[in-house]
C-alpha positions in Angstrom: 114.2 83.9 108.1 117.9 84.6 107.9 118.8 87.8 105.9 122.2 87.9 103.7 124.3 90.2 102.3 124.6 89.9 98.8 125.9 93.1 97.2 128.0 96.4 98.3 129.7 99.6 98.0 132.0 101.7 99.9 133.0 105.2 98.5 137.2 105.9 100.1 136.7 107.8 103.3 138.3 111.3 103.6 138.0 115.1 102.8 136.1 115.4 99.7 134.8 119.0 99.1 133.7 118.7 95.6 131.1 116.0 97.1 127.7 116.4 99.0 125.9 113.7 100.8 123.4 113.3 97.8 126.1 112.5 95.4 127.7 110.1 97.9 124.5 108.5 98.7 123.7 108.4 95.0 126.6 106.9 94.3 126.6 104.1 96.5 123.0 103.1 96.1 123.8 103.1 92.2 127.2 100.7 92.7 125.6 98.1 95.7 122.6 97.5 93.2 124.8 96.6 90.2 127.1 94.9 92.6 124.2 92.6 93.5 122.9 92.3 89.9 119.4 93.6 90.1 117.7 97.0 89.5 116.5 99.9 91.6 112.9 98.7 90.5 113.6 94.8 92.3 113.9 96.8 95.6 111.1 96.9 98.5 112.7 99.0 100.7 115.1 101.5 101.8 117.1 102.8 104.8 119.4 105.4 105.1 121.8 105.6 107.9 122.7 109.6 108.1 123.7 111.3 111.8 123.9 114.8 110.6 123.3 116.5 113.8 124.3 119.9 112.4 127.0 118.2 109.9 124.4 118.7 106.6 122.3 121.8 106.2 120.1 119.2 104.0 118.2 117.6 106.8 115.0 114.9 105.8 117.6 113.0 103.5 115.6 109.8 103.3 114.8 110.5 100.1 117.7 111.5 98.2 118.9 108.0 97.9 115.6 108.3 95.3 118.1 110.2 93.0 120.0 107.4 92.6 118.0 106.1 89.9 114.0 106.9 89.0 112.6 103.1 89.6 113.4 104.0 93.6 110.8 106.7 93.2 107.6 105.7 95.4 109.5 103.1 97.8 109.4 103.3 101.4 112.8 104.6 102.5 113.0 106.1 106.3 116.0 107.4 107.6 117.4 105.9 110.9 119.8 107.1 113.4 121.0 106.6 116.4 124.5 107.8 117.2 127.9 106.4 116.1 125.8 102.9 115.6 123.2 104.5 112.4 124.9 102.5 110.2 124.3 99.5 112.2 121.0 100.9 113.2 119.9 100.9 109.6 120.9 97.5 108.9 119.5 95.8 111.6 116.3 97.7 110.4 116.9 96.5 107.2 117.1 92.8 108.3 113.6 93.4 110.0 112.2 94.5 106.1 113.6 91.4 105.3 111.8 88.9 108.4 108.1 90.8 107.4 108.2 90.1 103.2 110.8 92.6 101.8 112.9 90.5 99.2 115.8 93.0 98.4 116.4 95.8 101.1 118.7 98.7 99.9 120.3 100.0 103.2 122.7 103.3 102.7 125.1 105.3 105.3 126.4 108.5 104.6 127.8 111.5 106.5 129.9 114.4 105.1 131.5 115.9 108.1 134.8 117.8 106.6 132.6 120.9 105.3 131.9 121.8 109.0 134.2 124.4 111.2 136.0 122.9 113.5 134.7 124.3 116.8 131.3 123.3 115.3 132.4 119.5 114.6 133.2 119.1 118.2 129.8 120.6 119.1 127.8 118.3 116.6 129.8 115.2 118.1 129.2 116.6 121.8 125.3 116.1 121.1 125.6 112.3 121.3 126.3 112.5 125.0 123.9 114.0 127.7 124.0 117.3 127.8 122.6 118.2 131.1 125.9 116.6 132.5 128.5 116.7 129.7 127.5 119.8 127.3 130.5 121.7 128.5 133.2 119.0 128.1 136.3 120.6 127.0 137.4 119.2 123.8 134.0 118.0 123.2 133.8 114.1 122.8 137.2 113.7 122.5 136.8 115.5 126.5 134.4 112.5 127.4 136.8 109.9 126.2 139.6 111.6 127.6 137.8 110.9 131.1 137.4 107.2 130.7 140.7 106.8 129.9 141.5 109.0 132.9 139.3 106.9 135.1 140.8 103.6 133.6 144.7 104.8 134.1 143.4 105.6 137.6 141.8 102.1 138.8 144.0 100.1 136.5 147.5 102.1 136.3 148.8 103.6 133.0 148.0 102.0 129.6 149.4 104.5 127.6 152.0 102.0 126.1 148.6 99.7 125.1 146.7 102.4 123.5 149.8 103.2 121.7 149.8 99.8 120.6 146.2 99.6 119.0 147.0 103.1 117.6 150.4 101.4 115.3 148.0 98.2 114.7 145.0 99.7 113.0 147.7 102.5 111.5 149.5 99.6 109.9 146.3 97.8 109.0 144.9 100.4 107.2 147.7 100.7 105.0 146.6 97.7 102.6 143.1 99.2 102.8 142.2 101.6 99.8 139.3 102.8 101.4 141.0 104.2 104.2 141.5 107.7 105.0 145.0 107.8 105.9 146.5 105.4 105.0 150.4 105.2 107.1 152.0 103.2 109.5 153.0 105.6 112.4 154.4 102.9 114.4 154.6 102.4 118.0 157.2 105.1 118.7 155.6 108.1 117.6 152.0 106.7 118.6 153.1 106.6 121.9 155.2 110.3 122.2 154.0 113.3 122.8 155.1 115.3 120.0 154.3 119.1 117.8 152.3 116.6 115.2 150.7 114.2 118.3 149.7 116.6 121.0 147.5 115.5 124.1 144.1 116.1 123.1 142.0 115.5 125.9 143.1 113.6 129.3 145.7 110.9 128.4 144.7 110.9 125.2 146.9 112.1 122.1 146.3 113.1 118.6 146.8 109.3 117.3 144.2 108.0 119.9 141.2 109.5 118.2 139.3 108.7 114.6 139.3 111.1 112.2 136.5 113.4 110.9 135.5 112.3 107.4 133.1 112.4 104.7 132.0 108.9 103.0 129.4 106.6 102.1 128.9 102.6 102.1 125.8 100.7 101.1 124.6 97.2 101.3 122.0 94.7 99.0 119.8 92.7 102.0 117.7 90.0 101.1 116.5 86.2 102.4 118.4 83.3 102.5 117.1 81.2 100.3 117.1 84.0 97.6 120.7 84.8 98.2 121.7 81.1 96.6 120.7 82.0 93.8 122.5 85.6 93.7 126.4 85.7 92.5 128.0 86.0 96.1 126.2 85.9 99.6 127.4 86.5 103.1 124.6 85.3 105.9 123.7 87.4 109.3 124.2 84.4 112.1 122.8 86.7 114.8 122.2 90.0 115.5 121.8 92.3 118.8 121.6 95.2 119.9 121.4 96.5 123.7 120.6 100.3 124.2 121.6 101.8 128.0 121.1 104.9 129.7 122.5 108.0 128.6 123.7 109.6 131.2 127.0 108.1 132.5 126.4 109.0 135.9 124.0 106.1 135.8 126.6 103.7 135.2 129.6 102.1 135.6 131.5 103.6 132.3 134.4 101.7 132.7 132.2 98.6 131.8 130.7 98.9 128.8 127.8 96.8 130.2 125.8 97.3 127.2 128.5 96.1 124.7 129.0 93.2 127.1 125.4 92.3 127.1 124.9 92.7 122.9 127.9 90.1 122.4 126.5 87.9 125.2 122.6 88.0 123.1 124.4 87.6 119.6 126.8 84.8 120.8 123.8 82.6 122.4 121.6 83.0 119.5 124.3 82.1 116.9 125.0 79.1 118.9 128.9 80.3 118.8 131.3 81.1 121.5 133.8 84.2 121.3 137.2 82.1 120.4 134.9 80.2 117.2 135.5 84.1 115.8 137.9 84.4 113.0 138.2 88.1 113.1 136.1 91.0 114.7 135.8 94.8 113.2 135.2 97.0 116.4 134.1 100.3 117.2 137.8 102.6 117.8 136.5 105.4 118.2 138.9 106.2 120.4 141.7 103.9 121.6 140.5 103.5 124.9 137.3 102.4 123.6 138.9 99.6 121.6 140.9 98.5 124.8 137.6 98.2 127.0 135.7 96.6 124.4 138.5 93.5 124.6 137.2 93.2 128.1 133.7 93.7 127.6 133.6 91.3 124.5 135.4 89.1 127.3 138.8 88.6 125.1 140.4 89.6 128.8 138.8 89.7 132.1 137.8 93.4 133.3 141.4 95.9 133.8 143.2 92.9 131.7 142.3 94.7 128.3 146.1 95.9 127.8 147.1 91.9 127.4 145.3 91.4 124.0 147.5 93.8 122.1 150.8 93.9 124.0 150.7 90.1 123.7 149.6 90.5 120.3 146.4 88.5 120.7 144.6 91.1 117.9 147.3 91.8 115.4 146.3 90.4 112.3 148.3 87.5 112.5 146.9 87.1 116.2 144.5 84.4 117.8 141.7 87.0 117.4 142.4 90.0 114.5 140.7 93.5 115.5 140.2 95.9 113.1 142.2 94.3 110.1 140.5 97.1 107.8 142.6 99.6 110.1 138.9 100.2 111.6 137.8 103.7 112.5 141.3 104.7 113.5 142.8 105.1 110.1 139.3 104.2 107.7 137.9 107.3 109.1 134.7 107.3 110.7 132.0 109.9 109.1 129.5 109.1 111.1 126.3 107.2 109.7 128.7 105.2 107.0 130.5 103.5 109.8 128.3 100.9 110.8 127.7 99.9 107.3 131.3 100.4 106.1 131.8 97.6 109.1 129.4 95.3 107.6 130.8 95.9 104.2 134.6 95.1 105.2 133.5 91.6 107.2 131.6 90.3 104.1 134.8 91.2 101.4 136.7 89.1 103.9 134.0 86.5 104.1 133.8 86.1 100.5 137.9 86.6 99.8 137.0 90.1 98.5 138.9 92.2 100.9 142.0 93.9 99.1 144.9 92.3 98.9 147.5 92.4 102.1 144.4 93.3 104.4 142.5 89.7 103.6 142.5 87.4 106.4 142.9 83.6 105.2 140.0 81.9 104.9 137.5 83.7 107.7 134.6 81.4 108.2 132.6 83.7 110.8 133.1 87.8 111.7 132.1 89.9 114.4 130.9 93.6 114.2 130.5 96.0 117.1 129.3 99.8 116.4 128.8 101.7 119.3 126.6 105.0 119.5 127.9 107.4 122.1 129.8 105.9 125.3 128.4 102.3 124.9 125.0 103.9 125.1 123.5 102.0 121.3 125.6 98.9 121.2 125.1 96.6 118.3 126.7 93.4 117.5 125.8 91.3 113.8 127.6 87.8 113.5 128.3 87.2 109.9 129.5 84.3 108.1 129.7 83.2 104.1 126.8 81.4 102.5 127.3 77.8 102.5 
């Protein structure tokens, strides 16, 4: 049974302190059900995508998205996570609702991260590696990030001009997207100099190379195929995936992203679809660096090639293969257990000509989503495409 997207809601990302993740979660749930036209009581089932990790003093949220409205009260809802990929986490486990019975899945991510000290942010992040080898990264994830890149400038020279390219593209995408949290084209220039306002944060890695800390919420209506034709608007899930590798990077080959490579590899077969029959892809930016290895281990380049996609222009969005034409994580913001379902949410306004104006592709016919948890340790790929 195929599952579809047939309703949303995306709060903007950004710094808001006069919000908590119950209001944000409330207010999502509340606008994706109206979006998709039914009532809390016509839900089965509910997930909630939420990281926290130290971000929330409100832990066991699962059941706030209940306050969105009384009918919810009594429903399953579980809260999933797993990394930087709980948003995709939850969906996926909100497409499985869907294969046993459920008929309309309410699947939430939230994460309010701008209340938290900064010393403390960097320790919450930090947690999503393994600590037994990487607790006392400098810099904190940025610090394991900043080694990859270092070990990629080492065995493939240096790409700062690249990563200063992807910065300027999703900058400039973001622009046109009112959901983003900063919303300015920086340009190649000062992406790519050192400067007072774009220090060197960690390794070859400046200020522009890293997402931003942000609070935010997105949420998604799931349900079958065959009820989605008769709801207003309907995107369909091709094929999913989702490859989980070890931990420790010491166990593998980290300038490979093997598990991303193998999650594409298992969505593409099962969709029957080939990487160039993509009409855009929203990726997982974390950090530049990431975005440039997942060309390669999507196989847009061969392996060390990555730095050809964007200074050829391959993933502009006027290229053979648009990356990130929301601006992705790089200028949307990434609060943590939104992201995956914020992803979701921007591929199916493109599917369906909903995306805002300047950042809609013309006529998409099938997206690809990777959100990655950690360094490429939860990789999940979904293949969406509109309802015919």
């Amino acid at each position: 049974m195929t599952a579809s997207i047939v309703g949303w809601a995306h709060t903007p990302f950004g710094k808001f302190d006069a919000e908590t993740v119950e209001s944000l979660v409330t207010r999502v749930a509340n606008e994706a059900l109206a979006d998709a036209g039914i009532s809390a009581g016509d839900v089965d089932e509910i997930l909630l995508g939420h990281f926290n990790a130290g971000f929330s003093p409100q832990d066991f949220t699962a059941s706030l998205v209940l306050q969105a409205d009384p009918q919810l009260r009594f429903k399953p809802s579980t809260r999933v996570e797993n990394a930087c990929a709980t948003g995709s986490a939850a969906v996926h486990q909100g497409i499985r609702a869907i294969q046993t019975g459920a008929k309309f899945v309410l699947v939430v991510g939230v994460e309010q991260m701008t209340k938290t000290p900064g010393p403390e942010i960097g320790r919450n992040l930090l947690r999503a590696s393994y600590l037994p080898e990487d607790g006392d990264t400098p810099a904190g994830f940025a610090g394991v990030f900043g080694k990859i890149a270092q070990g990629y400038f080492q065995k493939y020279g240096d790409q700062s001009d690249a990563l200063a390219m992807i910065a300027a593209k999703n900058h400039k995408n973001g622009v046109a997207n009112p959901y983003a949290q900063m919303r300015k084209d920086f340009g190649f220039e000062f992406c790519r100099a050192e400067s007072d306002k774009n220090p060197f944060v960690a390794g070859p890695l400046k200020r522009t190379d890293c997402s931003l800390v942000s609070d935010g919420a997105a949420a998604l209506i799931l349900t079958d195929s065959e009820t989605a034709k008769t709801m207003g608007k309907a995107v369909n899930f091709r094929a999913t995936a989702h490859a989980q590798d070890f931990l420790p990077m010491s166990k593998r080959d980290i300038l490979q992203f093997e598990g991303c490579t193998v999650a594409w590899q298992r969505a593409l077969e099962k969709a029957g679809a080939k990487l160039s029959d993509l009409s855009f892809v929203e990726t997982h930016d974390c950090f530049t660096v990431a975005e440039l290895i997942e060309y390669e281990a999507m196989g847009v380049t061969p392996r060390g090639q990555g730095a050809r996609a964007i200074l050829e222009g391959w993933t502009q969005k006027d290229g053979k293969l648009p990356i990130n034409p929301s601006g992705g994580l790089k200028a949307k913001g990434h609060p943590i257990g939104a992201t995956g379902v914020s992803m979701h949410v921007m591929s199916a306004m493109q599917l369906t000509g909903q995306a805002p104006e300047g950042m809609q592709l013309k006529n998409p016919e099938l997206a690809g989503i990777f959100n990655m948890g950690g360094a490429a340790v939860a990789n999940y790929v979904s293949l969406l495409e509109p309802a015919k």
